[in-house]
C-alpha angles and dihedrals in degrees: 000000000000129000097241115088109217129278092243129022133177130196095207111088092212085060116098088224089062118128115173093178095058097036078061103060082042143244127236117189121199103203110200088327101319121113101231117192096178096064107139095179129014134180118180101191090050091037100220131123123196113225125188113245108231118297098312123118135198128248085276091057090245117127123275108241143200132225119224124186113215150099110313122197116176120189129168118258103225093060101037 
């Protein structure tokens, strides 16, 4: 495996961007300098993390999430 973590993951496995075996080894995403451990979605060339809202859930049962702009770094756990 490489040391880059890729440019877009996902946590829901229905999702195209889901990696189980990386989610595995663990992500860890640094927001405009703030270490974040609820992110649900990232991508780094577009710089925007999903986070869920609360507790509530839409109509599919899935978190709601919210959408934040910013400066997304992702590294893998294990090495940092």
């Amino acid at each position: 495996m490489s040391d880059t973590p890729p440019d877009r993951l996902d946590v829901n496995p229905k999702s195209k961007f889901y990696d189980a075996a990386l989610l595995e080894r663990g992500i860890g995403i640094r927001f405009n300098n703030e270490e974040k451990t609820n992110v649900e979605e990232y991508c780094i060339s577009e710089g925007w993390i999903r986070v869920p809202v609360g507790k509530s859930l839409d109509r599919r049962g899935n978190a709601m999430t919210f959408k934040l702009k910013g400066e997304v770094v992702a590294y893998f756990q294990d090495i940092a």
